[in-house]
N, CA, C and O atoms as a GROMACS GRO file, in nm:
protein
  592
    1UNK      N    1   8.621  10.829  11.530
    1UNK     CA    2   8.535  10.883  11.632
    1UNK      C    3   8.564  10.817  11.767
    1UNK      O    4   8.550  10.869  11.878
    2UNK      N    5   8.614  10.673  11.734
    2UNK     CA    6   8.616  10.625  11.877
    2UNK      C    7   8.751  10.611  11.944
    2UNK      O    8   8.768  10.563  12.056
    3UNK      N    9   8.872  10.674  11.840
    3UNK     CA   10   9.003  10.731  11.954
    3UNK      C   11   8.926  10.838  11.970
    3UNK      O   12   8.816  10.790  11.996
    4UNK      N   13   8.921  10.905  11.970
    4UNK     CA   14   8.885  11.080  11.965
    4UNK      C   15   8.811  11.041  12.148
    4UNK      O   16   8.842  11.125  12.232
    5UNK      N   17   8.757  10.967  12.178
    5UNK     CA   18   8.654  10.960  12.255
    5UNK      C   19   8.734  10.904  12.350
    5UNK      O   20   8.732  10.933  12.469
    6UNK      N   21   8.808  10.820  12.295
    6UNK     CA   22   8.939  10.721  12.447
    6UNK      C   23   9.058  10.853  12.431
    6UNK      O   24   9.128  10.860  12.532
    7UNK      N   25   9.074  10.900  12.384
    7UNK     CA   26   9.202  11.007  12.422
    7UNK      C   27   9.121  11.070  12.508
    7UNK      O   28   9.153  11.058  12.626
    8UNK      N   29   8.984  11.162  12.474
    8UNK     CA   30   8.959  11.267  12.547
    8UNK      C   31   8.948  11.203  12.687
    8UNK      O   32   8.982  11.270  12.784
    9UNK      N   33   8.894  11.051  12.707
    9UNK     CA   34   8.877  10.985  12.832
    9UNK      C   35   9.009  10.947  12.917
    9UNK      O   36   9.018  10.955  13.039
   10UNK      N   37   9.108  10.905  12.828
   10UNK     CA   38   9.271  10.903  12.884
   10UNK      C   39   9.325  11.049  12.961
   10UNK      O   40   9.398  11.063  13.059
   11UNK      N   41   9.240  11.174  12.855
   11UNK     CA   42   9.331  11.277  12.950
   11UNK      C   43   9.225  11.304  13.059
   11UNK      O   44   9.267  11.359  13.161
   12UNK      N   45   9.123  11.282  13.054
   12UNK     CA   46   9.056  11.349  13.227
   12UNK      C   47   9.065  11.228  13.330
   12UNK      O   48   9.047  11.252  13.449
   13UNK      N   49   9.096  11.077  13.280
   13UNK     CA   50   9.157  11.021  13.366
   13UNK      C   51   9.288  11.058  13.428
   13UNK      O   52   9.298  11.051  13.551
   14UNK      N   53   9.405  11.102  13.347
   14UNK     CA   54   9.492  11.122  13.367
   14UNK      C   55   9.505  11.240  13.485
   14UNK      O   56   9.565  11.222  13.591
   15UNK      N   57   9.450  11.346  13.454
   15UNK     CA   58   9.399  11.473  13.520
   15UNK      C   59   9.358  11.425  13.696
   15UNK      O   60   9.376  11.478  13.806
   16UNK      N   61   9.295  11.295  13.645
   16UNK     CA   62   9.177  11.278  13.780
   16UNK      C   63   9.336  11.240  13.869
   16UNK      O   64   9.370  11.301  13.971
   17UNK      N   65   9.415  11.129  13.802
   17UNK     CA   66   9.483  11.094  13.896
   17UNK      C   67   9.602  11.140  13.920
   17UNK      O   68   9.670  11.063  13.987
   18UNK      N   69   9.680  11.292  13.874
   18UNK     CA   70   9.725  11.361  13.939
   18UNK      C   71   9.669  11.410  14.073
   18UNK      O   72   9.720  11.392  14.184
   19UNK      N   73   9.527  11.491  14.037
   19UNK     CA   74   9.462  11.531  14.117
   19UNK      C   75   9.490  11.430  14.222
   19UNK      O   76   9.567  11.456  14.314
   20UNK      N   77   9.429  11.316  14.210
   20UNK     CA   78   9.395  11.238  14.387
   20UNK      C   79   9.509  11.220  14.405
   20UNK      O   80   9.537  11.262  14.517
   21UNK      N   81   9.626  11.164  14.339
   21UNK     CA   82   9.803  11.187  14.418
   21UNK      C   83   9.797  11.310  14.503
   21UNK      O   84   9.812  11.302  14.625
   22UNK      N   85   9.779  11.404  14.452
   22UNK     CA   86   9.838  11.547  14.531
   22UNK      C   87   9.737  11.547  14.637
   22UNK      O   88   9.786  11.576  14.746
   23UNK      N   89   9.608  11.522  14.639
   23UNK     CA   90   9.552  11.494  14.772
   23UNK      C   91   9.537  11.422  14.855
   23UNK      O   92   9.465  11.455  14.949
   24UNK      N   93   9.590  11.318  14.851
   24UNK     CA   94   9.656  11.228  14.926
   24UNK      C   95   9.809  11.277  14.971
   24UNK      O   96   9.895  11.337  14.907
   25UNK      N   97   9.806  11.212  15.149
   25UNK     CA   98   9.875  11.230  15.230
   25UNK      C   99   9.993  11.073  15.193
   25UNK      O  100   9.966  10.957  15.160
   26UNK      N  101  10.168  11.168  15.227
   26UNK     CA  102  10.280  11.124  15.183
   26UNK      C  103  10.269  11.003  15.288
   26UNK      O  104  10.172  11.020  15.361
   27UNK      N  105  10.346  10.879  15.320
   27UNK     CA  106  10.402  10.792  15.424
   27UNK      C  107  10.452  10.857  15.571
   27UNK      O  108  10.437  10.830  15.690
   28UNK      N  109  10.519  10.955  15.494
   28UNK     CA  110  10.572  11.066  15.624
   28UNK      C  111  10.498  11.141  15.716
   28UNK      O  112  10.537  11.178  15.827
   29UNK      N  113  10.361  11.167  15.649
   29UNK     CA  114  10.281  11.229  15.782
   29UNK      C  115  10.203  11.162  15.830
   29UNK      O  116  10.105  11.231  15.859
   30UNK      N  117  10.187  11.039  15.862
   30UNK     CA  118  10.133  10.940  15.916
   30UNK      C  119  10.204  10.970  16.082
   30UNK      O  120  10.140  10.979  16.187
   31UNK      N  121  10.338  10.981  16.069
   31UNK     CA  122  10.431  11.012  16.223
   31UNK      C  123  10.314  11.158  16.280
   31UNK      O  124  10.222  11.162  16.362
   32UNK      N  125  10.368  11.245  16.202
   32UNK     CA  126  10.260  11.377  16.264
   32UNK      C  127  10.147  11.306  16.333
   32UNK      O  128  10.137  11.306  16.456
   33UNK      N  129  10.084  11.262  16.273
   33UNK     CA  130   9.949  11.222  16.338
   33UNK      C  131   9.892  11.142  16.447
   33UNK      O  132   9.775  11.121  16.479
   34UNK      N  133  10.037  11.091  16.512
   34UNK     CA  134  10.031  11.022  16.620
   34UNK      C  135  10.024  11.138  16.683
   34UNK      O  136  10.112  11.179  16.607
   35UNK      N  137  10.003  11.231  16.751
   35UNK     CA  138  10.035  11.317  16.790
   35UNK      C  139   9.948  11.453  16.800
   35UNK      O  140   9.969  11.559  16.859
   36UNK      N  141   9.827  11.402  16.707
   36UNK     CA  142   9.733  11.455  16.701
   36UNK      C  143   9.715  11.602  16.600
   36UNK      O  144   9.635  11.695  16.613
   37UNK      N  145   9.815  11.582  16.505
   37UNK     CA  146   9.808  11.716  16.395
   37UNK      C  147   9.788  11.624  16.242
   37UNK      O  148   9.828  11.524  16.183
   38UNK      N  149   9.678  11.762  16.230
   38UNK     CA  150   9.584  11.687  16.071
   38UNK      C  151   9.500  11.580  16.116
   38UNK      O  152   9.432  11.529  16.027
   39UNK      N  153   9.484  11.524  16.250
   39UNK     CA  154   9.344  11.406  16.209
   39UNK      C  155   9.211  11.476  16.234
   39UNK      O  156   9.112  11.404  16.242
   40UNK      N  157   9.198  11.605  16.248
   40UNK     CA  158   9.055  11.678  16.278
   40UNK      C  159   9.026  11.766  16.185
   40UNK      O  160   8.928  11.840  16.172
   41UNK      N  161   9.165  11.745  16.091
   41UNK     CA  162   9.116  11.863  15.946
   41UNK      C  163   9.045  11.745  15.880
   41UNK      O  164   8.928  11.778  15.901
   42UNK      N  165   9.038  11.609  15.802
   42UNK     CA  166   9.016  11.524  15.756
   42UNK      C  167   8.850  11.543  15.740
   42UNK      O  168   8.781  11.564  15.840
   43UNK      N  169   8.805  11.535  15.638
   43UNK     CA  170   8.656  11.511  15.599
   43UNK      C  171   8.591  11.388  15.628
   43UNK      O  172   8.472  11.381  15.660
   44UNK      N  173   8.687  11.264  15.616
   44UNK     CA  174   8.655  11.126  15.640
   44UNK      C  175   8.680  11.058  15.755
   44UNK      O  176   8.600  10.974  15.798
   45UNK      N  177   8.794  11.088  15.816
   45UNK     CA  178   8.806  11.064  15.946
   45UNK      C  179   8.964  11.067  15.946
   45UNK      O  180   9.026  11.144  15.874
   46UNK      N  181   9.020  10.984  16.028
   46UNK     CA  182   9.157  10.974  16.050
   46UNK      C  183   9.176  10.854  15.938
   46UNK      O  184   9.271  10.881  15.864
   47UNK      N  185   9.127  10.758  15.913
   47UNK     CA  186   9.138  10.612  15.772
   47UNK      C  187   9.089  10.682  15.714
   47UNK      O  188   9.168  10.762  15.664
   48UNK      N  189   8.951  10.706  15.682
   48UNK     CA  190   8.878  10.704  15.599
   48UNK      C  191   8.901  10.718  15.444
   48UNK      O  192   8.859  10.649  15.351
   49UNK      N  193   9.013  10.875  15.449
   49UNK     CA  194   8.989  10.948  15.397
   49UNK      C  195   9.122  10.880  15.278
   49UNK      O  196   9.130  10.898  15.156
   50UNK      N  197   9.211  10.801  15.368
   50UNK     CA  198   9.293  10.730  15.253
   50UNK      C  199   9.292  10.633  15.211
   50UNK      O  200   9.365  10.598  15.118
   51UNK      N  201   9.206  10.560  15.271
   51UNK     CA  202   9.134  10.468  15.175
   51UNK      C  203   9.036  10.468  15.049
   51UNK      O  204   9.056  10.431  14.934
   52UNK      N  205   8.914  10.527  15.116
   52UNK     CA  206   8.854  10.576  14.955
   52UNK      C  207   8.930  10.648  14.864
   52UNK      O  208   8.903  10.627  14.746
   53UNK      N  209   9.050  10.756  14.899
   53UNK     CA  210   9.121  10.801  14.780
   53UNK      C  211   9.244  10.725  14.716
   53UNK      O  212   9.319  10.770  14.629
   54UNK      N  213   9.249  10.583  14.784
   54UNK     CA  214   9.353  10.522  14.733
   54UNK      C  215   9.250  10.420  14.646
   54UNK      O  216   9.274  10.402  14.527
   55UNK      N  217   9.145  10.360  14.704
   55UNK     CA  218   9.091  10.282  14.624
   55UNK      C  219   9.038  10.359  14.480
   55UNK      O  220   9.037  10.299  14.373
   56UNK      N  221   8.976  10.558  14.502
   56UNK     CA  222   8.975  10.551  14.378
   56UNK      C  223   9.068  10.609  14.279
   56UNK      O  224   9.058  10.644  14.162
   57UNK      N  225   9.159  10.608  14.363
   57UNK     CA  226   9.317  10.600  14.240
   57UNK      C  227   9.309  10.464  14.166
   57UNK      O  228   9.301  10.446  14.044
   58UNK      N  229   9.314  10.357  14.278
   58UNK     CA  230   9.359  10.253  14.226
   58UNK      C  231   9.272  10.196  14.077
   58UNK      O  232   9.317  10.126  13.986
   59UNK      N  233   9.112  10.266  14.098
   59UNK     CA  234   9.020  10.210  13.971
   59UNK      C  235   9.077  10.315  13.853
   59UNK      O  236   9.101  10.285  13.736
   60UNK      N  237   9.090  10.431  13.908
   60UNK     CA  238   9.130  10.508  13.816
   60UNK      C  239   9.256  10.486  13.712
   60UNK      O  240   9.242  10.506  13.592
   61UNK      N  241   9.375  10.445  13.765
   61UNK     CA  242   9.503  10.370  13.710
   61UNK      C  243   9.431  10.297  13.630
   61UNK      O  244   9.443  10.338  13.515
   62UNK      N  245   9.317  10.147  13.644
   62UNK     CA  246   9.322  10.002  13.600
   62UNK      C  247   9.233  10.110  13.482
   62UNK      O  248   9.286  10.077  13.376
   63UNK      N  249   9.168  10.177  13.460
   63UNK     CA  250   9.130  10.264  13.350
   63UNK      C  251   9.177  10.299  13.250
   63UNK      O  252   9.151  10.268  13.134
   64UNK      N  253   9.304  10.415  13.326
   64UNK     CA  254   9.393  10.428  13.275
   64UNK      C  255   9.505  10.341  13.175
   64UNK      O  256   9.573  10.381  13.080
   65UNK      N  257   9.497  10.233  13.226
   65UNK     CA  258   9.590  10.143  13.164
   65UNK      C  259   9.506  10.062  13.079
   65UNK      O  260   9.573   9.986  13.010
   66UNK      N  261   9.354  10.051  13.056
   66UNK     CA  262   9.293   9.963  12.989
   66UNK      C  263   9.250  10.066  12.881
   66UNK      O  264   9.185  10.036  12.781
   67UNK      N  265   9.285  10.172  12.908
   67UNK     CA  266   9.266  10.269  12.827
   67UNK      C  267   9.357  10.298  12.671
   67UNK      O  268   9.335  10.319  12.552
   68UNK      N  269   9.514  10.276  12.806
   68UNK     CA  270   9.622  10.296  12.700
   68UNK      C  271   9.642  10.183  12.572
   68UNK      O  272   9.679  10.191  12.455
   69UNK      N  273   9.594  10.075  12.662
   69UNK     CA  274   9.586   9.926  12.554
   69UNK      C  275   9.508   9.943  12.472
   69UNK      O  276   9.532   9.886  12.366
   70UNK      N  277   9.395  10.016  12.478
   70UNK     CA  278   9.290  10.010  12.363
   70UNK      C  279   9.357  10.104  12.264
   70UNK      O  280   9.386  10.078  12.148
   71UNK      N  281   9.381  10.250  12.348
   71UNK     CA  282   9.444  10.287  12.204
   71UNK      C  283   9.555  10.239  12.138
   71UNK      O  284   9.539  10.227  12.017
   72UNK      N  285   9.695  10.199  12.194
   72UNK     CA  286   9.778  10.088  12.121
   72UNK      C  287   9.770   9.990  12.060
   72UNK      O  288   9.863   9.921  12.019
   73UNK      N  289   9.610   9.964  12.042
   73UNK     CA  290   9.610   9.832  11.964
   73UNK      C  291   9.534   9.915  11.827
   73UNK      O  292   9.555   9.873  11.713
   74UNK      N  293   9.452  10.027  11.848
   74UNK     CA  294   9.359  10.087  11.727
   74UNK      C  295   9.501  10.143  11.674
   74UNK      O  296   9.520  10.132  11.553
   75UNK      N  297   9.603  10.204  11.753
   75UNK     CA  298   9.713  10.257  11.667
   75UNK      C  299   9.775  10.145  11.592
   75UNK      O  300   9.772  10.157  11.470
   76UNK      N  301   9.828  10.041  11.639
   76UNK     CA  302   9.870   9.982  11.548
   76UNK      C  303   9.790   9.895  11.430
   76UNK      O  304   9.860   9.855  11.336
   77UNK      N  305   9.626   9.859  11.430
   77UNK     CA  306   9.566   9.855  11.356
   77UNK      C  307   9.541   9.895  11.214
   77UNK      O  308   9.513   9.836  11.111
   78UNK      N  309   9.575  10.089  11.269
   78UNK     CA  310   9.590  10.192  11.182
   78UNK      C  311   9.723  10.182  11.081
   78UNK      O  312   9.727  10.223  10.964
   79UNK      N  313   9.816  10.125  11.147
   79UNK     CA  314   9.938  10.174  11.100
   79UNK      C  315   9.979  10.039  11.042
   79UNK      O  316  10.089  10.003  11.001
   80UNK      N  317   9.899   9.992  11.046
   80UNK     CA  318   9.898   9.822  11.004
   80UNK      C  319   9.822   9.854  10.801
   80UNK      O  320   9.888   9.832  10.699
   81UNK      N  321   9.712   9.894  10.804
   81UNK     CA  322   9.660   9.966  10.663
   81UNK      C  323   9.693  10.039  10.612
   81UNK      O  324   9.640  10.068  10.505
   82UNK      N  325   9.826  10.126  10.676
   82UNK     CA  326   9.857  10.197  10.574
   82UNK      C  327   9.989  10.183  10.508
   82UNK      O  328  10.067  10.115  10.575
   83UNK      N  329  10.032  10.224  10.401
   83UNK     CA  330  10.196  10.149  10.365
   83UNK      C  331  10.309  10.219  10.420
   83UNK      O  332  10.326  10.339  10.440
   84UNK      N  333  10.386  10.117  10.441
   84UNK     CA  334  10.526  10.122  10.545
   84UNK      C  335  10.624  10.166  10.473
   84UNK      O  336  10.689  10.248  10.536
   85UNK      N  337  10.674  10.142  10.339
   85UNK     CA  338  10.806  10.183  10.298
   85UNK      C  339  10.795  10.213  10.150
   85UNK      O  340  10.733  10.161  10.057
   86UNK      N  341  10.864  10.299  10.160
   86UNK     CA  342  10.908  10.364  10.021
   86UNK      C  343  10.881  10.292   9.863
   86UNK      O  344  10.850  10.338   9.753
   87UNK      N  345  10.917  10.122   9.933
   87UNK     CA  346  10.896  10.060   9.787
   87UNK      C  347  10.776  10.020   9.800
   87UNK      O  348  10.733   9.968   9.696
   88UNK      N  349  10.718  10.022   9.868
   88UNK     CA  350  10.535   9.981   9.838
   88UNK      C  351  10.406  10.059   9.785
   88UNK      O  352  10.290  10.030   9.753
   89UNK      N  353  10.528  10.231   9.796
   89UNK     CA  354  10.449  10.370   9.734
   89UNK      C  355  10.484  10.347   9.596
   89UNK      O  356  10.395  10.364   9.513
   90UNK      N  357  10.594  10.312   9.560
   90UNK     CA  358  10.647  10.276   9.442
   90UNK      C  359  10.583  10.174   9.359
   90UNK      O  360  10.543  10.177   9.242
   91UNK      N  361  10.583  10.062   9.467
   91UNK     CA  362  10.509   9.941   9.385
   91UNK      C  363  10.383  10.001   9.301
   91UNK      O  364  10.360   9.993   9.180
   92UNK      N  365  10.300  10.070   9.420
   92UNK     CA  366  10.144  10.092   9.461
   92UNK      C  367  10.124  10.210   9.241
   92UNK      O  368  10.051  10.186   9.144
   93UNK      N  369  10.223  10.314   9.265
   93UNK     CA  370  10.236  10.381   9.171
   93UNK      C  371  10.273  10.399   9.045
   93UNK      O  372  10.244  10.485   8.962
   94UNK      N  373  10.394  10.232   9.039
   94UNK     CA  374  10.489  10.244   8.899
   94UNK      C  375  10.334  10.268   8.799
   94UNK      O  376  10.223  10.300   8.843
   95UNK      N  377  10.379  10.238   8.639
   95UNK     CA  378  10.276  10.270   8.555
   95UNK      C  379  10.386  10.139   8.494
   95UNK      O  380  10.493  10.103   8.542
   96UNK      N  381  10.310  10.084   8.362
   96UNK     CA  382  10.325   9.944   8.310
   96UNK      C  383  10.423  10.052   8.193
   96UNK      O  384  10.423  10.175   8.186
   97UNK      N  385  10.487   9.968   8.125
   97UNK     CA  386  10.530  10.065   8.000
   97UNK      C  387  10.452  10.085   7.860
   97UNK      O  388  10.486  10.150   7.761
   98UNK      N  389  10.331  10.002   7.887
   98UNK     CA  390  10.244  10.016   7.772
   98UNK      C  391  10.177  10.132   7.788
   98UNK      O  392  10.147  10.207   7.696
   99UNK      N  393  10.144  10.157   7.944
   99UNK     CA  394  10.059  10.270   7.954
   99UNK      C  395  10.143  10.420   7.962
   99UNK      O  396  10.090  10.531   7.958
  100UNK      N  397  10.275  10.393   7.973
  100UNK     CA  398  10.354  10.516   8.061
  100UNK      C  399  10.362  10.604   7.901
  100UNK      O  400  10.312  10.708   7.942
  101UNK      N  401  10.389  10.631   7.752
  101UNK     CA  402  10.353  10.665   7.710
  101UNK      C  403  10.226  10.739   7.678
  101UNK      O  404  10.234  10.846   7.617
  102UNK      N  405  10.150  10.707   7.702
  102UNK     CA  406   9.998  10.719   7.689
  102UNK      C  407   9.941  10.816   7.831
  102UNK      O  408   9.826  10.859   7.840
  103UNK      N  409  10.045  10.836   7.929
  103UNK     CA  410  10.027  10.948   8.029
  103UNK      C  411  10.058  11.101   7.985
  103UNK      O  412   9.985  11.161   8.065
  104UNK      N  413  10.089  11.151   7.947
  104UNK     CA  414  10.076  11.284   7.868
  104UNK      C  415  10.200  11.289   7.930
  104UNK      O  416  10.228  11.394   7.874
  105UNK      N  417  10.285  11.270   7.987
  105UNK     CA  418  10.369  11.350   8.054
  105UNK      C  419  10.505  11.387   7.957
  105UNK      O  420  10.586  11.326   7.888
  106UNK      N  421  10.478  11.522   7.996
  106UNK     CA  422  10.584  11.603   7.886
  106UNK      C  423  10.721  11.583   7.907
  106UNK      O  424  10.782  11.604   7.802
  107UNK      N  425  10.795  11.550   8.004
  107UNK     CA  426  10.859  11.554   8.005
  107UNK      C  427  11.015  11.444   7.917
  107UNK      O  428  11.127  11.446   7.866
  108UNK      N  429  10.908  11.375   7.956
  108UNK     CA  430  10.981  11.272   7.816
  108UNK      C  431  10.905  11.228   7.645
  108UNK      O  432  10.808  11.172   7.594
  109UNK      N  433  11.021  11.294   7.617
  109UNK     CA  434  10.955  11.327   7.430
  109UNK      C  435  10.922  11.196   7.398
  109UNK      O  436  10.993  11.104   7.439
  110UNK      N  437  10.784  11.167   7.301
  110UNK     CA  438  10.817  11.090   7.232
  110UNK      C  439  10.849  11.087   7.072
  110UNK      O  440  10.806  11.156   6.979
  111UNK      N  441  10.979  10.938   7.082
  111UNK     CA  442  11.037  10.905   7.001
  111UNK      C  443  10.982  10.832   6.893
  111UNK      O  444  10.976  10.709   6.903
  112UNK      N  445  10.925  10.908   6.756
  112UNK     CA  446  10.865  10.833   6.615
  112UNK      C  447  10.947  10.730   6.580
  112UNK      O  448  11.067  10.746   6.562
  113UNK      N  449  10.876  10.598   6.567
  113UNK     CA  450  10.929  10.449   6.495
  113UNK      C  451  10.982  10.497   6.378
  113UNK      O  452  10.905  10.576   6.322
  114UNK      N  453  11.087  10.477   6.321
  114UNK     CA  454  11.146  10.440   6.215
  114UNK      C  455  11.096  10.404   6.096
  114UNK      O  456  11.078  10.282   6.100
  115UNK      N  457  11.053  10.462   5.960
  115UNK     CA  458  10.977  10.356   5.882
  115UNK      C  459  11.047  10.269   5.833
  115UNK      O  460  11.168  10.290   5.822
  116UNK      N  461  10.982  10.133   5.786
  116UNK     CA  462  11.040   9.981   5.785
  116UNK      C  463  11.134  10.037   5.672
  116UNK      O  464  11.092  10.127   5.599
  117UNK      N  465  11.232   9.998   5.658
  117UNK     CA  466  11.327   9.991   5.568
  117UNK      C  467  11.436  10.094   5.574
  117UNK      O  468  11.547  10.079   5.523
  118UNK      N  469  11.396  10.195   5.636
  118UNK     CA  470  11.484  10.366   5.651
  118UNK      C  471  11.598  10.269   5.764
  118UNK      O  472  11.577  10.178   5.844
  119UNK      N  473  11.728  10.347   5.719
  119UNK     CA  474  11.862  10.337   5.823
  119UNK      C  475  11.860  10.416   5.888
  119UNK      O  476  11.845  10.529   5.841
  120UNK      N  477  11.874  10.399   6.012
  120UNK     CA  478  11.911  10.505   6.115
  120UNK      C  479  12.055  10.512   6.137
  120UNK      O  480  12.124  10.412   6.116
  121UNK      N  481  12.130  10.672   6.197
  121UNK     CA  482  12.251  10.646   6.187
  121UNK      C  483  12.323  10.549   6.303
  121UNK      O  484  12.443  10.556   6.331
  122UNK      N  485  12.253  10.481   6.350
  122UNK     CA  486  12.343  10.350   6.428
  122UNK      C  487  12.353  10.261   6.375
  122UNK      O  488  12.449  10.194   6.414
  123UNK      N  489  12.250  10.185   6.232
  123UNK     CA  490  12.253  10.123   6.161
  123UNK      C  491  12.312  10.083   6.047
  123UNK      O  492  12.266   9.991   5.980
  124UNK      N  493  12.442  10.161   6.008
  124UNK     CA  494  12.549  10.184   5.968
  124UNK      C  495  12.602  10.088   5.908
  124UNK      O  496  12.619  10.001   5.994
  125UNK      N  497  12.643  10.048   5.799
  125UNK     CA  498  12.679   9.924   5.794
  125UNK      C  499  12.826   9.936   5.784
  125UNK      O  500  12.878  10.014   5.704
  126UNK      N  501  12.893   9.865   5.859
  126UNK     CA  502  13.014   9.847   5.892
  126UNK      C  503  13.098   9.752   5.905
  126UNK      O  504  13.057   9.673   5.990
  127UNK      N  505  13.238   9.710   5.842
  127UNK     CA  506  13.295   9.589   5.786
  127UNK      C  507  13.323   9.566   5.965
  127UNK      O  508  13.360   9.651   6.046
  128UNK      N  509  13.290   9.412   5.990
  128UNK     CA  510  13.338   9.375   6.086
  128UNK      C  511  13.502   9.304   6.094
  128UNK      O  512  13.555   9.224   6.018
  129UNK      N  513  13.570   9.390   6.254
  129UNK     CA  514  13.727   9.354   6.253
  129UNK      C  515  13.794   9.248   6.207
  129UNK      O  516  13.745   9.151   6.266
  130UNK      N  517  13.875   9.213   6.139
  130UNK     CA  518  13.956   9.065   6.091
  130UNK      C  519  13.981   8.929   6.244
  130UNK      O  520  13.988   8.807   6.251
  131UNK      N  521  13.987   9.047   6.345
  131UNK     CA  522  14.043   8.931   6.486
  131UNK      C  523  13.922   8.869   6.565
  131UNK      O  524  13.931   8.782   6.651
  132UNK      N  525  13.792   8.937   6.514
  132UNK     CA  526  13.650   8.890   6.578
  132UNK      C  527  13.621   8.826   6.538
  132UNK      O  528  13.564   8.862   6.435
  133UNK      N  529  13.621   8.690   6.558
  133UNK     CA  530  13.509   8.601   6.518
  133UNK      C  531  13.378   8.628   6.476
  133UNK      O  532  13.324   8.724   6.531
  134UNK      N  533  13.297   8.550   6.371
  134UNK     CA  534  13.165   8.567   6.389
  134UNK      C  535  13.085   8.451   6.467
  134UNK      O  536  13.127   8.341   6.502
  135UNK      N  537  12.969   8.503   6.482
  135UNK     CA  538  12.956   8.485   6.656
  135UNK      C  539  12.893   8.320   6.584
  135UNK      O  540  12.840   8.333   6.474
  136UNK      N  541  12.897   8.186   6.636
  136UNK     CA  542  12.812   8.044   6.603
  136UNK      C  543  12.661   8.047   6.624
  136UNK      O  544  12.591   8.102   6.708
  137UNK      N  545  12.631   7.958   6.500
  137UNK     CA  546  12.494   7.975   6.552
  137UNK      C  547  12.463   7.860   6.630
  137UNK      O  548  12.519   7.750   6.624
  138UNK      N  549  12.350   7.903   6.719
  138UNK     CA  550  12.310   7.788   6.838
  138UNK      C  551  12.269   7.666   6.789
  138UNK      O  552  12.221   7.684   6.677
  139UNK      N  553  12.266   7.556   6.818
  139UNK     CA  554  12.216   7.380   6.776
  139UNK      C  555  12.106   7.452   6.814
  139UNK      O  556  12.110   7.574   6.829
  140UNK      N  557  11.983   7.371   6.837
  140UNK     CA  558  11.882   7.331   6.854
  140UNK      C  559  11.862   7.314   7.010
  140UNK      O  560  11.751   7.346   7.053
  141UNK      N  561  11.953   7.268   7.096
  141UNK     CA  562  11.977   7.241   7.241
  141UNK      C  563  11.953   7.384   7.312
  141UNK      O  564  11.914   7.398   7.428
  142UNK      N  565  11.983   7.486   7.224
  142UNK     CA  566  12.027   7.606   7.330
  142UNK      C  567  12.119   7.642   7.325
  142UNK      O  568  12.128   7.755   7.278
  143UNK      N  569  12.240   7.578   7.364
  143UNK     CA  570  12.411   7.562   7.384
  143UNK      C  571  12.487   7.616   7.244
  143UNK      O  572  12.456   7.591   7.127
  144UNK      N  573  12.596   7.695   7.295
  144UNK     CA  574  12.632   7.733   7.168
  144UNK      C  575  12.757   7.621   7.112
  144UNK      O  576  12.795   7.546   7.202
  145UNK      N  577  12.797   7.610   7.034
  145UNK     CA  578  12.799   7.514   6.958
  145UNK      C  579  12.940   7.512   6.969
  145UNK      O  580  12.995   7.591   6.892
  146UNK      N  581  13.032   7.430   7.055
  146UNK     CA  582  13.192   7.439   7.042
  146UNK      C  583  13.300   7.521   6.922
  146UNK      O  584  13.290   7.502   6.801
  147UNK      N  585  13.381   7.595   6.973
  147UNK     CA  586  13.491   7.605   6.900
  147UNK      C  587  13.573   7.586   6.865
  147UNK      O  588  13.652   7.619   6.953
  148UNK      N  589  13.675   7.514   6.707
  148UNK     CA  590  13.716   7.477   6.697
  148UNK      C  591  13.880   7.520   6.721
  148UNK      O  592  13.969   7.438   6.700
   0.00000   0.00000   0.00000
C-alpha cells in the first residue's frame, strides 16, 4: 500500500517538475529583457517570478529524490525476501527420499523388494576370472592390508 502511494507521489512530482522547467524562462532571455520585452507579461514582476519558480522546483527535486530513495530501499527490501537463484527454488523444493516415494507421482514406477532369498537376474552366480585377485580383507585400522 505504501509503494503504491510513493509511486503515485513520484509521478505527480515528476509531472510538477517538468511543468515548472517549461515555465520557466531559458539564461538567454534574460538579454531580451534589458530592453524591455517580456518584463510586463510577468505575473510576479521582472525577479519575482523566477525565483519562486526556481525555489519551487528546487523543493520539488529534494522530493523527488527523497522519494526515489525510499522506493529503492522498499525495492530492495522486497527483493531481499524473496529467493534469488535457481538453487534455492531447488533447495526450498527437493523432497527427502523417504518421502519422494510416498508422493504419488506416476511417473516413476515403483520397484517391489525382492523376497529374502529369491535371485535376481544380476545376482547370478558367476566363477570369478583366474587374473583377479580376491579383494583383502580390511585389519581393524581401516587400511587395507598390504600385498604380497
Amino acid at each position: 500500500m505504501l509503494r503504491m502511494v510513493l509511486m503515485a507521489v513520484q509521478v505527480f512530482v515528476s509531472i510538477g517538475i517538468v511543468g515548472l522547467v517549461l515555465l520557466q524562462r531559458g539564461k538567454g532571455a534574460d538579454a531580451g529583457a534589458g530592453f524591455g520585452a517580456g518584463a510586463s507579461g510577468t505575473v510576479f514582476g521582472a525577479r519575482g517570478a523566477r525565483t519562486a519558480l526556481s525555489r519551487f522546483t528546487a523543493i520539488l527535486a529534494a522530493v523527488f529524490m527523497l522519494n526515489s530513495l525510499a522506493l529503492a530501499y522498499m525495492g530492495n527490501q522486497q527483493a531481499a525476501q524473496q529467493q534469488k537463484t535457481i538453487l534455492d527454488q531447488a533447495a526450498a523444493g527437493a523432497e527427502t527420499p523417504a518421502t519422494a516415494g510416498s508422493s504419488g507421482n506416476a511417473s516413476t514406477p515403483a520397484v517391489p523388494a525382492p523376497a529374502p532369498g529369491a535371485q535376481t537376474p544380476g545376482d547370478a552366480q558367476t566363477p570369478a576370472p583366474a587374473d583377479v585377485p580376491a579383494p583383502a580383507s580390511a585389519p581393524e585400522g581401516g587400511a587395507p592390508a598390504p600385498q604380497p
